[in-house]
ChimeraX commands (.cxc) that place a marker at each C-alpha (Angstrom):
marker #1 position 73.39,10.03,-49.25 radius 0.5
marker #1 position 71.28,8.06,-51.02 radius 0.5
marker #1 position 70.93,8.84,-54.99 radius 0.5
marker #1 position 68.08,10.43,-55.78 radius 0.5
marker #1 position 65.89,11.81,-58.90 radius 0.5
marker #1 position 63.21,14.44,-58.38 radius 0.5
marker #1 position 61.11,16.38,-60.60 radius 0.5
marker #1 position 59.29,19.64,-59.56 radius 0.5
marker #1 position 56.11,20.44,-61.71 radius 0.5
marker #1 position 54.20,23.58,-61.71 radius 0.5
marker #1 position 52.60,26.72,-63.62 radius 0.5
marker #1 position 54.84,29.52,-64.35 radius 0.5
marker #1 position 55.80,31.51,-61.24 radius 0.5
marker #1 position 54.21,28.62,-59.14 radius 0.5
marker #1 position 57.21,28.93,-57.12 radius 0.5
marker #1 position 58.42,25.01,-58.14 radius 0.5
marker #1 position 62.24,26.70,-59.06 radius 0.5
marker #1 position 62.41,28.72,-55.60 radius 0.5
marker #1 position 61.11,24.60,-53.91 radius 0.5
marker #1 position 63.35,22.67,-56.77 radius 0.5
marker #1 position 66.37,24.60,-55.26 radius 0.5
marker #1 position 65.31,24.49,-51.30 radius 0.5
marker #1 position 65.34,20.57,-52.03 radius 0.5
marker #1 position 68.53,20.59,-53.56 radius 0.5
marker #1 position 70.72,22.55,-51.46 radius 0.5
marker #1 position 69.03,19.46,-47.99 radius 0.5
marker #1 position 69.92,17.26,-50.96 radius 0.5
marker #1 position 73.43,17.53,-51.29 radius 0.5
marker #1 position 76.50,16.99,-49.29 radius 0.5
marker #1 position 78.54,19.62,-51.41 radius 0.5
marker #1 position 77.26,22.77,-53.17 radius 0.5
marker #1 position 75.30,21.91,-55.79 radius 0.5
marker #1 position 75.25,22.99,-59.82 radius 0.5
marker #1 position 72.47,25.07,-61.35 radius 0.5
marker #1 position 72.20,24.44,-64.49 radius 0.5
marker #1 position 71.06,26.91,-66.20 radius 0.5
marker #1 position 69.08,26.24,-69.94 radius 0.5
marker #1 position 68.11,29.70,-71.21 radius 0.5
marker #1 position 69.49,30.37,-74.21 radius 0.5
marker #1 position 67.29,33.31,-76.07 radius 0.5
marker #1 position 67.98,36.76,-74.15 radius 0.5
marker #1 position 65.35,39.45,-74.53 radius 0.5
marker #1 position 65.00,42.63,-71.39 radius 0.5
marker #1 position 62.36,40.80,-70.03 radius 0.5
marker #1 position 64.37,37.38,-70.13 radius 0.5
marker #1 position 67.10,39.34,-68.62 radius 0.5
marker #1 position 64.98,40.03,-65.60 radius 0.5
marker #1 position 64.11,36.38,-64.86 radius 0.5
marker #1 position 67.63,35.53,-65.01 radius 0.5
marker #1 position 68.58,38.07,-63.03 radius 0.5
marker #1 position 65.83,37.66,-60.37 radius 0.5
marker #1 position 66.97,33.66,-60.57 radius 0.5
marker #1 position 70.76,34.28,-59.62 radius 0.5
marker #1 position 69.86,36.71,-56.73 radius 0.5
marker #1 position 67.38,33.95,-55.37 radius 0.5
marker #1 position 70.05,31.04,-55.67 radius 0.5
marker #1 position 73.03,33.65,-54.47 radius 0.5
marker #1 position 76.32,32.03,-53.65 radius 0.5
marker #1 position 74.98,28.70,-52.69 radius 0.5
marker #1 position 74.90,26.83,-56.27 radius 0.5
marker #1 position 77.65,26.79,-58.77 radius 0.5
marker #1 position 75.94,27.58,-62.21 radius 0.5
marker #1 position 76.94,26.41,-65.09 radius 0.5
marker #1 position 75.12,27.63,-68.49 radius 0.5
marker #1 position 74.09,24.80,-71.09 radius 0.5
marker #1 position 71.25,25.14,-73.45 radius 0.5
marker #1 position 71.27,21.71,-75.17 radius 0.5
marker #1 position 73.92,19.52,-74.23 radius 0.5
marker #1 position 72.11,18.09,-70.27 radius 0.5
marker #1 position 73.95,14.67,-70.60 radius 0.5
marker #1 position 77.43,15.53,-71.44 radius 0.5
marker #1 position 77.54,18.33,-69.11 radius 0.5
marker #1 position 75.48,16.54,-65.86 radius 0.5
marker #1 position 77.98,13.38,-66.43 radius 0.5
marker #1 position 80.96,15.76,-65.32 radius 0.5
marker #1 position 79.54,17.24,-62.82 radius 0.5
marker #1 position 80.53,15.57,-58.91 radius 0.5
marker #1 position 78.04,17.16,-56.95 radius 0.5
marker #1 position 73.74,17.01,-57.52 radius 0.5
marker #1 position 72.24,19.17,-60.48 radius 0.5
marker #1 position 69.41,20.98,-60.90 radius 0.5
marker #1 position 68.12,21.84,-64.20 radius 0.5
marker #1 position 66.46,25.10,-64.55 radius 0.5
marker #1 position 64.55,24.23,-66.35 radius 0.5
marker #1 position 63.41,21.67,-68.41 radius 0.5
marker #1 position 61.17,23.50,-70.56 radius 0.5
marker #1 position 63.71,26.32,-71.43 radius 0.5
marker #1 position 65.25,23.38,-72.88 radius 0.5
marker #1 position 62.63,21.60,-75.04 radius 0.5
marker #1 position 62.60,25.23,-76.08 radius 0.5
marker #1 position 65.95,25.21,-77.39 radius 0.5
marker #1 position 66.12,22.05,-78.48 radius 0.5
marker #1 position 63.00,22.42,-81.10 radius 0.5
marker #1 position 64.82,25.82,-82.32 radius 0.5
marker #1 position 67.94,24.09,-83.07 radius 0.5
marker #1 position 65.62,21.62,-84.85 radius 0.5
marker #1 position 66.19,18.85,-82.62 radius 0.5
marker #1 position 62.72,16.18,-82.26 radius 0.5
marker #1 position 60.93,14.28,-79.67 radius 0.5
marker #1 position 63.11,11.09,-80.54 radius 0.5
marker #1 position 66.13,13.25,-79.40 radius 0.5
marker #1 position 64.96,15.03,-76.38 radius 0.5
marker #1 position 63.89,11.62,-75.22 radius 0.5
marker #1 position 67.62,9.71,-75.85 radius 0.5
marker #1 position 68.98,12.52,-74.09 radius 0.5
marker #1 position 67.04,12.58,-71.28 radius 0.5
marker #1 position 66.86,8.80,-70.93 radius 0.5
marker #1 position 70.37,9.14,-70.89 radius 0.5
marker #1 position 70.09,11.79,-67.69 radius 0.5
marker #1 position 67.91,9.47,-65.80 radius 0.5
marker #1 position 70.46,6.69,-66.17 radius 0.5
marker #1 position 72.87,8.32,-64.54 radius 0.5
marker #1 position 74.13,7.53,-61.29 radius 0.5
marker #1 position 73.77,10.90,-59.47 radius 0.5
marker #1 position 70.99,13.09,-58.21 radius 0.5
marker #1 position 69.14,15.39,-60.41 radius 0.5
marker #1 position 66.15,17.57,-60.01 radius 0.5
marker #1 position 64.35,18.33,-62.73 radius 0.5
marker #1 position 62.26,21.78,-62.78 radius 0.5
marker #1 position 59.19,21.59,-65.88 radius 0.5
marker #1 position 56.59,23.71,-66.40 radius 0.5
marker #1 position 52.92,22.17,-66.40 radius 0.5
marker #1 position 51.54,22.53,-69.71 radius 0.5
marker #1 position 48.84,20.40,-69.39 radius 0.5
marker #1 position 46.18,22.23,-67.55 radius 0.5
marker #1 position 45.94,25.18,-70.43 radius 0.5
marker #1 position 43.79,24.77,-74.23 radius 0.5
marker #1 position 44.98,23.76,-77.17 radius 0.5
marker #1 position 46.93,26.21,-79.29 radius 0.5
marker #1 position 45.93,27.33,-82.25 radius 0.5
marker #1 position 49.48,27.09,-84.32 radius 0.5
marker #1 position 51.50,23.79,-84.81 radius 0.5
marker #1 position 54.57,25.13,-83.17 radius 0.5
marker #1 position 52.95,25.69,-79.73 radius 0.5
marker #1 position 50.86,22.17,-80.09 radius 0.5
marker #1 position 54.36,20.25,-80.59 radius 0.5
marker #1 position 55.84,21.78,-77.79 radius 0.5
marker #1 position 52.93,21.01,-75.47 radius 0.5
marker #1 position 52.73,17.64,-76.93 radius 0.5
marker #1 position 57.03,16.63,-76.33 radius 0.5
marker #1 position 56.36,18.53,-73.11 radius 0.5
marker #1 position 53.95,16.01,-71.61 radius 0.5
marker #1 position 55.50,12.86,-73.10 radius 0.5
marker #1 position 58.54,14.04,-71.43 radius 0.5
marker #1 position 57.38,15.13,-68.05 radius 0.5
marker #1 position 55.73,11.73,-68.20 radius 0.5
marker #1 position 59.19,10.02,-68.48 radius 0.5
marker #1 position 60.76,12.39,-66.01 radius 0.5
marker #1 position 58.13,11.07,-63.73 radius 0.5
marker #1 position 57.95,7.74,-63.76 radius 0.5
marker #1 position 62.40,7.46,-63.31 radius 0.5
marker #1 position 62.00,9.71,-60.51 radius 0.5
marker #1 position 61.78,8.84,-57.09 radius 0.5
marker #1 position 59.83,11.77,-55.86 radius 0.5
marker #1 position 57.85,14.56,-57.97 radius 0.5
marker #1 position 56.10,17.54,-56.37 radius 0.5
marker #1 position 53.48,19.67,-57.76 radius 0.5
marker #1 position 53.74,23.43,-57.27 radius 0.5
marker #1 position 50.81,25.53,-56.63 radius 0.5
marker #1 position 51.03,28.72,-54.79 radius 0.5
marker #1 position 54.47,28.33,-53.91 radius 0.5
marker #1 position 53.15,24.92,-52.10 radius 0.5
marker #1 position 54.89,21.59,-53.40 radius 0.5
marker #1 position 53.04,18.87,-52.34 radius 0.5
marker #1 position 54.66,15.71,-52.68 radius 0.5
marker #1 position 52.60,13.51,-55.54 radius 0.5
marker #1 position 54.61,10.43,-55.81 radius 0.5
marker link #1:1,2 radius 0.2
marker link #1:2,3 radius 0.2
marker link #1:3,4 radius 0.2
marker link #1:4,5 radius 0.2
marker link #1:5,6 radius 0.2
marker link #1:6,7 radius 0.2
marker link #1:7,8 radius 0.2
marker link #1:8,9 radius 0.2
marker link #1:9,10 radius 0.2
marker link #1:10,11 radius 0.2
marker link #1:11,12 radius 0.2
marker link #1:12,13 radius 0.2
marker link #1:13,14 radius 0.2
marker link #1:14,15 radius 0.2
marker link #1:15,16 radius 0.2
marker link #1:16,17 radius 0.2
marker link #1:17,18 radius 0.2
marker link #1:18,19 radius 0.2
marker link #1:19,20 radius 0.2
marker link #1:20,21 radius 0.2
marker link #1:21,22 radius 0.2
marker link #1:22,23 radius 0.2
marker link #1:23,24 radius 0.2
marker link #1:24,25 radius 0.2
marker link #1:25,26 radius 0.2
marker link #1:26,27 radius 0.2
marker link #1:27,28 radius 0.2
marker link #1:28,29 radius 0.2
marker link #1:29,30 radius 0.2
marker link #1:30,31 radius 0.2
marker link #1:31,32 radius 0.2
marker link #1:32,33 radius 0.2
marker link #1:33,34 radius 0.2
marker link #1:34,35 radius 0.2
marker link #1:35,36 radius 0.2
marker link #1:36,37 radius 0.2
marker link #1:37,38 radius 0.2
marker link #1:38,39 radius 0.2
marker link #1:39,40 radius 0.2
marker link #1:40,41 radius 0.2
marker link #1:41,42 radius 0.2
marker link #1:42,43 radius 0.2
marker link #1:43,44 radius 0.2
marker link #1:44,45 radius 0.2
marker link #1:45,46 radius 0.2
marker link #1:46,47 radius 0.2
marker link #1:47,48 radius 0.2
marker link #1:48,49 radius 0.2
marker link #1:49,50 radius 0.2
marker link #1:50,51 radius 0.2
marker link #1:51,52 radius 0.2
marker link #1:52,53 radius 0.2
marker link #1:53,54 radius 0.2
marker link #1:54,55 radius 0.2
marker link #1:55,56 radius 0.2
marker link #1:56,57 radius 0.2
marker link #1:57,58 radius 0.2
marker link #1:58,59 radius 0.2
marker link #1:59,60 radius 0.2
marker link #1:60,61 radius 0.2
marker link #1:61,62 radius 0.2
marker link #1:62,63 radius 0.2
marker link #1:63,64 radius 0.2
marker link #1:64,65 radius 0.2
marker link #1:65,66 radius 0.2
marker link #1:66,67 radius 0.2
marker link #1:67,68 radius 0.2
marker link #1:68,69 radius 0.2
marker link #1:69,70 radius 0.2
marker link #1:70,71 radius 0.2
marker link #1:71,72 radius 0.2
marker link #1:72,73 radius 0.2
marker link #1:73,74 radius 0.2
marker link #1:74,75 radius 0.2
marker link #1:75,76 radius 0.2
marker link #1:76,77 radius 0.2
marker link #1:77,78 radius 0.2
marker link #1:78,79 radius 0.2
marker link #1:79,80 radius 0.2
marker link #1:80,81 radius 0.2
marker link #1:81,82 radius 0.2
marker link #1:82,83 radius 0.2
marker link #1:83,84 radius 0.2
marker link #1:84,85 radius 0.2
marker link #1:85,86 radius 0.2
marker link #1:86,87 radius 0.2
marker link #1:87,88 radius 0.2
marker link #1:88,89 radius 0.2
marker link #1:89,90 radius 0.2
marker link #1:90,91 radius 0.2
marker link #1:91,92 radius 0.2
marker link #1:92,93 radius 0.2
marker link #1:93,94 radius 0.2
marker link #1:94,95 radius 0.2
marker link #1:95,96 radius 0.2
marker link #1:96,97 radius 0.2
marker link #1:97,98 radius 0.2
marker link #1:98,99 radius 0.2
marker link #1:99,100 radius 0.2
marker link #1:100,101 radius 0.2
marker link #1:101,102 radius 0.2
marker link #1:102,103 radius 0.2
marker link #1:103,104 radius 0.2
marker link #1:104,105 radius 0.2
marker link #1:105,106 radius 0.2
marker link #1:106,107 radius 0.2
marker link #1:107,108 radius 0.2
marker link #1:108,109 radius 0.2
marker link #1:109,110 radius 0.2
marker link #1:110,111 radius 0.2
marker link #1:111,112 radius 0.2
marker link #1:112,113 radius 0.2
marker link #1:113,114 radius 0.2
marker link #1:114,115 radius 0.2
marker link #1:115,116 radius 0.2
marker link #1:116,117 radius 0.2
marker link #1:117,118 radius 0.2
marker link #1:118,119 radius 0.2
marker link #1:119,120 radius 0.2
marker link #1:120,121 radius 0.2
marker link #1:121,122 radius 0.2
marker link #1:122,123 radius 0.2
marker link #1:123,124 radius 0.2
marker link #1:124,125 radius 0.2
marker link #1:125,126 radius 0.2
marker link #1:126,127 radius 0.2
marker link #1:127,128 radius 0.2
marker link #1:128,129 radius 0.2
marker link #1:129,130 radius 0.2
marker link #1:130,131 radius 0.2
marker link #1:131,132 radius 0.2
marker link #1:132,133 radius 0.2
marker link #1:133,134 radius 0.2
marker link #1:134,135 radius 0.2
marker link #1:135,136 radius 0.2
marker link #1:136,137 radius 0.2
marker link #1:137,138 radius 0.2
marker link #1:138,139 radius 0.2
marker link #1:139,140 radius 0.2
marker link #1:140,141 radius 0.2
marker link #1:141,142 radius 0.2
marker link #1:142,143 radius 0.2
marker link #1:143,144 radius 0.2
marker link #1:144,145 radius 0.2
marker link #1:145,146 radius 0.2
marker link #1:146,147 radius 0.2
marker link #1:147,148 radius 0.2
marker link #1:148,149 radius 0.2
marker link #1:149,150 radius 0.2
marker link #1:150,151 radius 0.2
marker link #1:151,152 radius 0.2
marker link #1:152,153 radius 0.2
marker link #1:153,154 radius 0.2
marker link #1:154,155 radius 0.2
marker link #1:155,156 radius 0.2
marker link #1:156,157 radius 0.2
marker link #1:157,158 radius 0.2
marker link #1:158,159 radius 0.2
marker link #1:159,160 radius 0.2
marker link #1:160,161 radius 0.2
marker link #1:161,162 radius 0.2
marker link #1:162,163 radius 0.2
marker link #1:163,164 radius 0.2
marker link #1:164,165 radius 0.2
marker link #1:165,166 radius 0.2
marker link #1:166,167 radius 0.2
view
């Protein structure tokens, strides 16, 4: 199998994590790892989470890691799907982490020699917020879906529960 980066883009409940793991599971030669970003639990978080494991059932090994993508992903033998990128940026600006280090991380992700797919919310499409927080996060957001991107070898847009393959 040949190794591969993808990224799956899409609006919220587009349907790009149900695609991202369809795509991983033809992707892989043994059962894949979920990994799994949320950090912050609320009920209503709880839900999604929930509603995530029953969709993925049995068929990924998860593994929980709200910061750390690079150590983790380089012990993992079989192909990894992070779920999901934006959880992540999340995290990482609450910890107080920057652009400068979401970037070294992930460039250090892409360099690895194994297949990843990458699952990111598209922020781009909406206004501009009115408070500094949410601008930041929409602004590391598209610098770093833009880097996902371009290291990938394939990157679907979600719409409707449609990826169509964009590159």
């Amino acid at each position: 199998m040949k190794i591969k980066k993808a990224l799956f883009i899409g609006g919220i409940k587009s349907g790009k994590s149900l695609n991202a793991e369809t795509y991983t599971l033809k992707n892989s030669l043994q059962k894949p790892i979920y990994l799994a970003t949320t950090e912050f639990i609320d009920d209503e978080m709880q839900k999604r989470i929930d509603s995530h494991k029953l969709q993925r059932s049995v068929q990924f090994e998860t593994i929980e890691e709200p910061l750390n993508l690079y150590n983790t992903i380089a012990k993992c033998e079989s192909s990894v799907l992070i779920e999901c990128v934006s959880i992540w940026i999340n995290n990482m600006l609450y910890h107080g982490f920057g652009f400068d280090d979401m970037k070294r991380e992930l460039d250090a992700v892409l360099a690895l020699d194994k297949t990843v797919v990458f699952v990111l919310n598209d922020v781009g499409c909406g206004i501009i917020p009115d408070n500094a927080l949410a601008r930041e996060f929409i602004d590391i957001s598209g610098k770093l879906s833009q880097l996902i991107a371009s290291s990938c070898d394939e990157v679907y847009h979600t719409v409707a529960g449609i990826s169509t393959r964009i590159k």
